[in-house]
C-alpha positions in Angstrom: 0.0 0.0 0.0 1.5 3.6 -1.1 2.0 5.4 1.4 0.4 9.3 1.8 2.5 11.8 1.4 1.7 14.9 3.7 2.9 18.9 3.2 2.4 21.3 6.3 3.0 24.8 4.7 3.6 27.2 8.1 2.4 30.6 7.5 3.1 34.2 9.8 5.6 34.4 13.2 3.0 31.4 14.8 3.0 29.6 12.9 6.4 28.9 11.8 7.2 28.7 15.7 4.8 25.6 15.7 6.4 24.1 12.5 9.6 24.5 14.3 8.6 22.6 17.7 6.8 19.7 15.7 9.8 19.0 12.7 11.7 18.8 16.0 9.6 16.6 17.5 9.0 14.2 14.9 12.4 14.1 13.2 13.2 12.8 16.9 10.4 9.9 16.7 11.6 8.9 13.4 15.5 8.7 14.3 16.3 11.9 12.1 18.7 14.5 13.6 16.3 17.4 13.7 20.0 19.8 13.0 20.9 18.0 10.2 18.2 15.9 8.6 20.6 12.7 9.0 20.4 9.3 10.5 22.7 8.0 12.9 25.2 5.6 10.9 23.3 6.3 7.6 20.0 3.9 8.7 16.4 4.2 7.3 14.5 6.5 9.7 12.0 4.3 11.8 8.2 4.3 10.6 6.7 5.5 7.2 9.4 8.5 6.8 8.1 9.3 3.6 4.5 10.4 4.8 6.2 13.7 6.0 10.2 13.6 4.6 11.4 13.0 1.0 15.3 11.7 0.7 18.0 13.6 -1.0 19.7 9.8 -1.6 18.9 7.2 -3.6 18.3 4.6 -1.2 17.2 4.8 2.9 20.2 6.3 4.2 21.4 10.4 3.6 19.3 13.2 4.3 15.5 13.5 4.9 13.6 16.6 4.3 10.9 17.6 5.6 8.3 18.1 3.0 7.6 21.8 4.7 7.3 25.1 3.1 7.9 28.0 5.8 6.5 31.4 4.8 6.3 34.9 6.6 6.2 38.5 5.8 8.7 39.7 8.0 12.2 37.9 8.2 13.1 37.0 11.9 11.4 33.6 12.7 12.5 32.5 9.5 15.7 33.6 10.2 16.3 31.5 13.2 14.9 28.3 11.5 17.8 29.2 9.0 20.4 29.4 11.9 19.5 26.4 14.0 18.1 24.7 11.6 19.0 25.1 8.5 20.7 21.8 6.7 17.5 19.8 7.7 15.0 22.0 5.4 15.1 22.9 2.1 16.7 26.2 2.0 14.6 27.7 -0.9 11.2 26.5 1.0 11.9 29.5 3.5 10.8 32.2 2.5 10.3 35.9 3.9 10.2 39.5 3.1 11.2 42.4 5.0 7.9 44.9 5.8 6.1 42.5 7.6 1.9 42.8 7.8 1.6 45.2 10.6 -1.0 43.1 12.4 -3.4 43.6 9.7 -5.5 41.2 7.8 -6.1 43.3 4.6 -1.9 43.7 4.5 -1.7 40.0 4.5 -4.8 38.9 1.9 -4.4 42.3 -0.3 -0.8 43.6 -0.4 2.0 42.1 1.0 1.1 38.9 0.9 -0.8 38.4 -2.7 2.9 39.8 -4.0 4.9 36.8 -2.2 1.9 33.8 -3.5 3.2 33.2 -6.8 6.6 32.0 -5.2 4.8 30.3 -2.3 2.6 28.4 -4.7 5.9 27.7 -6.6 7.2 25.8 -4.0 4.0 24.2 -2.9 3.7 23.0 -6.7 7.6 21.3 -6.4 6.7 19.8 -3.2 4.0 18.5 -4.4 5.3 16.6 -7.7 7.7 15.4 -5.6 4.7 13.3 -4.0 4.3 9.8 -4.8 0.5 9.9 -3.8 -0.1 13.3 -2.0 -2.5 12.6 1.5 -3.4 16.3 2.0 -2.0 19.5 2.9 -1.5 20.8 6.8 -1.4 25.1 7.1 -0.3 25.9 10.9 -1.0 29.8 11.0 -2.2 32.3 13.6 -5.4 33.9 12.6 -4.9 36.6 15.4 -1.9 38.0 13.4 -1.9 39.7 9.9 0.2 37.1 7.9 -1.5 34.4 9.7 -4.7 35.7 8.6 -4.9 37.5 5.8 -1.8 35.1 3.6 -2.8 32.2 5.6 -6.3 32.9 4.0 -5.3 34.0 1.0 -3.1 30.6 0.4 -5.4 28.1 1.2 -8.2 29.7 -0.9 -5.5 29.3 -3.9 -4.9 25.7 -2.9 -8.4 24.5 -3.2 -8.7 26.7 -6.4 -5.6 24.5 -7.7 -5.7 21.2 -6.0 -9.3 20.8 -5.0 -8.6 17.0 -5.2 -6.1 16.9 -1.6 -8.2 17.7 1.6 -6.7 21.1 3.6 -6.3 20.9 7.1 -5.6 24.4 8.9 -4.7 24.3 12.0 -5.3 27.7 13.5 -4.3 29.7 17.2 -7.1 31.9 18.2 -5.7 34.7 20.0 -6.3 35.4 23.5 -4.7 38.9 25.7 -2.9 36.3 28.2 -0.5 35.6 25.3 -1.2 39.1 23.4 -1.8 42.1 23.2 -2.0 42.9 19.3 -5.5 44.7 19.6 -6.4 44.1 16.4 -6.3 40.2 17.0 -10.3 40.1 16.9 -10.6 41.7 13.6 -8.6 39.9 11.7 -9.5 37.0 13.6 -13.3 37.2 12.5 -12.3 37.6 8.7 -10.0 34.6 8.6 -13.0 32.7 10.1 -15.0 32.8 6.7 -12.4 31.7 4.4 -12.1 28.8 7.1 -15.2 28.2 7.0 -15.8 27.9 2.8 -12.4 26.8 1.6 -10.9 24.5 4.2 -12.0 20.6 4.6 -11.7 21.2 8.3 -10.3 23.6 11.1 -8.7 22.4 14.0 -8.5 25.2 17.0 -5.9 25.4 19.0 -7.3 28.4 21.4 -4.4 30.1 23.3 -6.5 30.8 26.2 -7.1 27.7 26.9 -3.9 26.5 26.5 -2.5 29.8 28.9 -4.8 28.1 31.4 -3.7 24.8 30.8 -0.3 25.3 31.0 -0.1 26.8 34.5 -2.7 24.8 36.1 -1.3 21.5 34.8 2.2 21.9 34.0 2.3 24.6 37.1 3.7 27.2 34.9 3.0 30.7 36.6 3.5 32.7 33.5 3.5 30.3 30.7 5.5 31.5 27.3 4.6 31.1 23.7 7.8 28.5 23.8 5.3 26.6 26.5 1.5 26.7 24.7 3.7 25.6 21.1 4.9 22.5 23.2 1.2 21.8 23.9 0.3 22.0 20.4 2.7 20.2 19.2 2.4 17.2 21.2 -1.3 16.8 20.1 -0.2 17.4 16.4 2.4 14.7 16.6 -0.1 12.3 18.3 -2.7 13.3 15.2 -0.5 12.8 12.7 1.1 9.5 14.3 -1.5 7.1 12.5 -0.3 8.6 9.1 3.6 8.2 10.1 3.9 4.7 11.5 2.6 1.1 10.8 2.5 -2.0 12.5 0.8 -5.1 13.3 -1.6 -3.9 15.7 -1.2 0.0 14.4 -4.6 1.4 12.8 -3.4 3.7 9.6 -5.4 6.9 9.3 -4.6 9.0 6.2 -5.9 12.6 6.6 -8.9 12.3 3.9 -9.6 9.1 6.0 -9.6 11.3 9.5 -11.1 13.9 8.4 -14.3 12.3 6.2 -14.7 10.7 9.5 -14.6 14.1 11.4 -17.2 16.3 9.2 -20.3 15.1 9.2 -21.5 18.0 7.0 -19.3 20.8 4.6 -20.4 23.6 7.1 -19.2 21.5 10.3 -16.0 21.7 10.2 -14.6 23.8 12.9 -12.8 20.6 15.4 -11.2 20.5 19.0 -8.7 18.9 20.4 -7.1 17.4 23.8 -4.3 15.3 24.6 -3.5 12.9 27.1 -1.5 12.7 29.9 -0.9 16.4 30.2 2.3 15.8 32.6 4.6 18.5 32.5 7.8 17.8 30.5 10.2 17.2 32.9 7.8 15.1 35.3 6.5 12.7 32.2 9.4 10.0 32.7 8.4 9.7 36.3 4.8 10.1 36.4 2.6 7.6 34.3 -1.4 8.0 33.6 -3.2 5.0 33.6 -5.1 4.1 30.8 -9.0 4.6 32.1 -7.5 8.2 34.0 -6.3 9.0 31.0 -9.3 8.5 28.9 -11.8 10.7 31.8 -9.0 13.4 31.3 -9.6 13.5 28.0 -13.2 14.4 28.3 -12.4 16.6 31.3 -14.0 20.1 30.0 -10.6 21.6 31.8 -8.5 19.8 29.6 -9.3 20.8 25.9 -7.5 22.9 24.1 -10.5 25.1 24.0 -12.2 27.1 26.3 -15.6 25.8 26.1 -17.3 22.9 28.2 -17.3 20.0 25.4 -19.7 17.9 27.5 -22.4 20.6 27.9 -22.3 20.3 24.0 -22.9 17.7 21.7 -20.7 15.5 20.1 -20.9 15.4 16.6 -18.3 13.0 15.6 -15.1 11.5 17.8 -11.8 10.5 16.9 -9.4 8.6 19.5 -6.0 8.3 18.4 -4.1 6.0 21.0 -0.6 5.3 21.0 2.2 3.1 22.4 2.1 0.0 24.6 -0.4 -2.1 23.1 -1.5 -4.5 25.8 -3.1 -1.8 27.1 -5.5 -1.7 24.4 -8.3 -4.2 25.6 -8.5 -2.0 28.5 -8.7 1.0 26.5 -11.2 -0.8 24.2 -13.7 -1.5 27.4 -12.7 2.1 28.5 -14.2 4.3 25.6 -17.2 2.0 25.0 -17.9 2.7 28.6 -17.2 6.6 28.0 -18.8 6.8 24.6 -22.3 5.3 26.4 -21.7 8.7 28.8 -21.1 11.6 26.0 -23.9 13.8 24.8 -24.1 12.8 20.7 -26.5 13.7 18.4 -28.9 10.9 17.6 -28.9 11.9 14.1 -24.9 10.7 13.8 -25.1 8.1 16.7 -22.4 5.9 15.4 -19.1 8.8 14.6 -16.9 7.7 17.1 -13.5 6.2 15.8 -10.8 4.5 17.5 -7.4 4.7 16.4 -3.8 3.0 17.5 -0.4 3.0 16.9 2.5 0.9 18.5 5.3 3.4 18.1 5.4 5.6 21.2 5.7 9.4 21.5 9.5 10.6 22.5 8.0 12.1 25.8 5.2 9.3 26.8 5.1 5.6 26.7 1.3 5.8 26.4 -0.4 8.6 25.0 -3.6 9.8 23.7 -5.4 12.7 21.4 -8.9 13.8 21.1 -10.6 15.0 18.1 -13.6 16.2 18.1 -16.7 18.2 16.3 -18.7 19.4 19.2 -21.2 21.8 19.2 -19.4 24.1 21.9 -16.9 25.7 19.3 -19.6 28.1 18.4 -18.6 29.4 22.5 -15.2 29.9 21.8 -16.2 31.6 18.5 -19.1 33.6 20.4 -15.9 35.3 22.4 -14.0 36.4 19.1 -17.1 37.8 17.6 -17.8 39.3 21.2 -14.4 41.3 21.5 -14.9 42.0 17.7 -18.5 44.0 18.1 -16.5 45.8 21.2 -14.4 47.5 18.4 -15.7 47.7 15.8 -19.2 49.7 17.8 -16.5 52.6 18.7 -15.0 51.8 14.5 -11.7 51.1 16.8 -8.7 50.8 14.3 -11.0 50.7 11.4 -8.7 52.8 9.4 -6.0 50.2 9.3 -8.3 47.9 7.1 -10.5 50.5 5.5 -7.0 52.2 4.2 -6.0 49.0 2.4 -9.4 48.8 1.0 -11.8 47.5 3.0 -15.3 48.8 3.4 -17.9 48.6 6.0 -20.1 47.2 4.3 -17.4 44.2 3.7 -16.1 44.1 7.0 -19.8 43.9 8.3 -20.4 41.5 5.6 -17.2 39.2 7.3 -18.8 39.5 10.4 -22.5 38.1 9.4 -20.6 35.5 7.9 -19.1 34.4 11.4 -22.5 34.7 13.1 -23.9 32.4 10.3 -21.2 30.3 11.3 -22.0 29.9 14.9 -25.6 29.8 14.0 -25.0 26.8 12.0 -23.3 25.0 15.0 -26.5 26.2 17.3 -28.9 24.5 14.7 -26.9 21.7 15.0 -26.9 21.4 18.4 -30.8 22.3 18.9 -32.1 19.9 15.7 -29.9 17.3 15.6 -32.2 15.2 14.2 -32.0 17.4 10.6 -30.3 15.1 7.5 -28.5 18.2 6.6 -27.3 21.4 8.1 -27.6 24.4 6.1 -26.6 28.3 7.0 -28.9 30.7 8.3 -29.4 31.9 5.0 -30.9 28.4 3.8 -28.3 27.4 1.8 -25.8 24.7 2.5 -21.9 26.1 2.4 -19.5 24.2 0.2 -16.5 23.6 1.7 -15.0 24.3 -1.7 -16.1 27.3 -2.2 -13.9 30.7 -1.4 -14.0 33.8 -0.5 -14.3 35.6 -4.0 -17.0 32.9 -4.6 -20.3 34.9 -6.0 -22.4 33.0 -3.5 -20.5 33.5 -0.3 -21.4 36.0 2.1 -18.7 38.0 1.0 -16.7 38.6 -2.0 -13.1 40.9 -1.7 -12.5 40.0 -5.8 -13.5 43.6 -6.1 -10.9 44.7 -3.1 -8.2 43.1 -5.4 -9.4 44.5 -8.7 -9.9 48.4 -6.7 -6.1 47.9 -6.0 -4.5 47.4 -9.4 
């Protein structure tokens, strides 16, 4: 069986800080020096390398590189991936420019960024022939930030214009004034939401207030750093993407189509959580083992989701458990989530979307570890808040001339916001009716997930923002 290959394209300061933390991370699980892309002695790296590294040799050993395209509009996080890391990526897959997006979504979707997508797709396109059989695409991005935003955005509208066929993942921080205080986080926030919502397959939140809280109550952190809440992330995204990167006797592989067609039960549901298992602070995780039925409650604790939002006063729309490591745990973990599943609030009208995955190859900080997916009804709190501290500026028109000067309107940014509304709306409905075959918007129609922003039928169209620019 080929195996899938997989691309994570890091966009803005973020989310190249993530990419960083996890090519660390997995280069480690699959024996690859995360400095220099080599194995020790020249051996094949361990598990199905080629999901997420191509080879500069013609055989196992030599270098491995990450099949990773790093992209920012200003030059210092990039810069520092050069430095430490340089020999293990592709040196003409980081790329940068020097004015930065000023915090502003309409910098990163109109100007700056729309000049730097012709090379970014460039590379995209060469990673992508080098593919055998291409599983999907992963974008890591801030949405709080302008080149998170606007050219994360921007991007993964072009990639579903030119690649509808591979399912898009984004992966997106929401911004929280613990870990920031841009004050324009909600704004562009809010208009990254409806691109997210019509051209990606699926969003996973990763909510930086509720990884702030997470970090200091569990990890005892008093003033947790970025450096902290990226670790966080990063551990669930290399237990999500463990299924896709290892295989084995007992080991249940999940491509990314496969995960997410599981995951999205409709095109406008799409918005997922996540939470991982043990959360044991780093330097206690050697000494201090979760057993498998703790580990499983914790999971469905409401204070241990990478959201803040109460998952079990939602409903569950679909469930994905991704177990791995020591596998004669897994009858126990079988009897375990049957036993939980019997306690969660689903909807009857999807009463069988709960998936169980495994895989024998361990995580390099936990022998036994475990990540929650899920599509619950809740998100639309956490994206009640963003849409809450976005009405609290934009009532006074707060900062309104940063977007309206790069050619924005009102009526588009009120448009923007509409769409978001419909958005959590759409996850109310769900919630309320769950016995509906299909969930449509507010408006009546059902949103394609392939659909874009400059689509006619969206709620908004910025085609005409472009065109006012030329």
């Amino acid at each position: 069986m080929k195996v899938n290959n997989t691309i994570v394209v890091s966009i803005g300061q973020a989310g190249n800080q993530i990419a960083a933390s996890f090519w660390k991370t997995i280069c480690q699980e699959h024996g690859i020096d995360p400095l220099t892309g080599q194995t020790a002695g020249g051996a094949t790296p361990r598990g199905n390398w080629s999901a997420f590294f191509s080879s500069l040799g013609d055989s196992g050993g030599g270098s491995f590189v990450p099949r990773a395209v790093m992209v920012d509009l200003e030059p210092s996080v990039i810069n520092q991936v050069k430095s430490t890391s340089g020999s293990l990526f592709n040196p003409a897959n980081l790329i940068s420019r020097t004015e930065g997006a000023g915090g502003n979504f309409a910098v990163g979707y109109l100007g700056a960024g729309r000049e730097v997508l012709p090379e970014v797709m460039s590379r995209l396109d060469f990673e992508i022939d080098k593919c055998d059989n291409v599983g999907g695409i992963i974008v890591l991005h801030a949405i709080g930030g302008g080149s998170g935003s606007g050219l994360g955005c921007l991007l993964i509208e072009s990639l579903k214009e030119k690649y509808p066929e591979y399912p898009v993942l984004s992966c997106a921080v929401l911004p929280s004034p613990q870990v920031s205080s841009v004050v324009t986080e909600p704004y562009n926030t809010v208009f990254a939401l409806n691109t997210l919502r019509r051209a990606a397959d699926a969003c996973l939140i990763f909510d930086n207030e509720a990884l702030f809280d997470l970090a200091h109550r569990k990890w005892n952190i008093e003033s947790p750093t970025v450096d902290d809440l990226n670790l966080l992330i990063t551990e669930a995204l290399a237990g999500i993407t463990a299924s896709m990167r290892f295989s084995g006797f007992l080991t249940v592989e999940i491509s990314l189509r496969e995960l997410l067609t599981n995951l999205v039960p409709q095109p406008s549901l799409h918005f997922l959580m996540c939470a991982f298992a043990p959360l044991t602070a780093p330097d206690r995780s050697k000494f201090e083992e979760m057993g498998i039925e703790d580990m499983i409650r914790s999971l469905f604790d409401n204070d241990s989701v990478y959201a803040a939002c109460s998952p079990m006063e939602g409903r569950f729309l679909s469930t994905a458990v991704l177990y791995r490591g020591i596998m004669e745990d897994k009858p126990l973990a079988d009897a375990a989530l049957a036993a939980m599943r019997e306690k969660l609030p689903l909807t009857y009208w999807i009463p069988t979307a709960f998936k169980i995955g495994y895989v024998e190859q361990s995580g390099i900080s936990h022998r036994k570890s475990m990540v929650l997916l899920a599509n619950n009804t809740e998100i639309a709190r956490v994206l009640d808040r963003i849409c809450h501290n976005f009405d609290k500026l934009w009532q006074r028109k707060a900062f309104a001339n940063w977007y309206l000067n790069e050619g924005m309107s009102e009526e588009q940014i009120n448009g923007l916001r509409a769409s978001a509304q419909e958005l959590i709306q759409s996850y109310q409905v769900a919630e309320e009716s769950g016995a509906k075959a299909k969930i449509q918007d507010v408006s009546g129609e059902t949103v394609s997930r392939s659909s874009s922003m400059d689509d006619p039928r969206s709620t908004m169209s910025l085609r005409d923002l472009v065109e006012r620019r030329r």
